[in-house]
C-alpha positions in Angstrom: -3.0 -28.8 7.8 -6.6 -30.2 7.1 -7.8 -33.5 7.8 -9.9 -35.0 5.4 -12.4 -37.5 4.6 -11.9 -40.3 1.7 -13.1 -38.9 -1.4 -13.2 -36.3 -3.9 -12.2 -32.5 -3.4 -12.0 -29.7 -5.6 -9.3 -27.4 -4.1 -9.9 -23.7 -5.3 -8.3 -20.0 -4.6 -10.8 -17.3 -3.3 -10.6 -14.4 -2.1 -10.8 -14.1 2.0 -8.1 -12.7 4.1 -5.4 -13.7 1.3 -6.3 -13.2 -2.6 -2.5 -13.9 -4.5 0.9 -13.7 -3.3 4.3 -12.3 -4.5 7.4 -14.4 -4.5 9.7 -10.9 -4.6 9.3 -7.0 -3.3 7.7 -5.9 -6.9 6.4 -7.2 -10.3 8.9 -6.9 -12.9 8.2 -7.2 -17.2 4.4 -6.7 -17.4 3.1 -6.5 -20.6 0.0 -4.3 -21.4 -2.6 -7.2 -20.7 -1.1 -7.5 -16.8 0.8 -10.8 -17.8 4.1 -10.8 -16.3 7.4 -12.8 -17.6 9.8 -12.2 -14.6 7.9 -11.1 -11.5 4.5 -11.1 -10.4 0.6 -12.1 -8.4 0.7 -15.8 -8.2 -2.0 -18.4 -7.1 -0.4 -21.4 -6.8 0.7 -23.3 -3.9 1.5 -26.6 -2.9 0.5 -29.8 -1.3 2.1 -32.7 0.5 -0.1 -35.9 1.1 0.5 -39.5 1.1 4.3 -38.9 1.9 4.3 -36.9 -1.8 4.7 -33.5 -2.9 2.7 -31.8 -5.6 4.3 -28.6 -6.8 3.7 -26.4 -8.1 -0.4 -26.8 -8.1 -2.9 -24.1 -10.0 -2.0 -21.6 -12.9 1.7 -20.6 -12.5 1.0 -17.3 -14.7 2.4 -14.2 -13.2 -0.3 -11.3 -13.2 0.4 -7.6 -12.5 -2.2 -7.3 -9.8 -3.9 -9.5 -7.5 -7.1 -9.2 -8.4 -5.9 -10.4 -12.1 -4.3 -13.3 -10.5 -7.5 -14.6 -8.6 -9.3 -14.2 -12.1 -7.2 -16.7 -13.8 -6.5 -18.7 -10.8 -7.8 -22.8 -11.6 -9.0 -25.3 -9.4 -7.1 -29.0 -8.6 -9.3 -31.8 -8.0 -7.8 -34.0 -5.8 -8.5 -37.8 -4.5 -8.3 -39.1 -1.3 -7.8 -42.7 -1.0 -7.7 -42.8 3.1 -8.7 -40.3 5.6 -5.6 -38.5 6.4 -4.0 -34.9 7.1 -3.1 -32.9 4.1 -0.4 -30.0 3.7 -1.3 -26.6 1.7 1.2 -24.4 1.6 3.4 -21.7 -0.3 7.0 -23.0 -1.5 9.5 -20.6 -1.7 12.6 -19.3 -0.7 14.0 -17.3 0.1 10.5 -15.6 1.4 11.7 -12.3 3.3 10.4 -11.2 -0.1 7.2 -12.7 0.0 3.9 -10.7 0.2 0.3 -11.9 0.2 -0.7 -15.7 0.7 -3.7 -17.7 -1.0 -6.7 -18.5 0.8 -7.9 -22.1 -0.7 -12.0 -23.1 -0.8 -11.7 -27.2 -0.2 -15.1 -29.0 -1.1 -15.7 -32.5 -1.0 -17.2 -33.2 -4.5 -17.7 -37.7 -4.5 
């Protein structure tokens, strides 16, 4: 949870402790450019503000690696009306299968 200022924020996945995250034990139907169709390195993520979900946020493209992910992963620009506490978070379930995590870069941009 982050609390934040009115205004404008560009929400963006970098690479710090977390880079992409897997929703299941392995990728699965990869093609030769590292784009996956069943299983694979995901950026997005989710947030829940002003008693709303947004979900699924960023590129929702399966990549064979990590590092592939982060390299097509976008950025959300989101407004804040109010100061208030903002959810990021990973939606999935089941996650006993679940590897990784994003680490998100919020800067206020208005």
């Amino acid at each position: 949870m982050v609390n934040l200022e009115t205004g404008i924020y560009r929400i963006t996945p970098i690479k710090n402790k977390f880079t992409a995250w897997i929703a299941w034990y392995s990728k699965l139907g990869c093609n030769s450019l590292g784009i996956c169709d069943k299983h694979g390195w995901m950026t997005q993520y989710s947030i829940y503000f002003n008693n709303k979900e947004l979900n699924p946020i960023g590129n929702t493209t399966r990549y064979s690696t990590k590092e592939l992910a982060l390299e097509n992963a976008t950025s959300y620009i989101l407004k804040i009306d109010k100061k208030q506490n903002i959810l990021l978070y990973i939606k999935d379930y089941p996650v006993y299968d679940n590897s990784g995590g994003v680490s998100l870069k919020i800067e206020k941009i208005n």
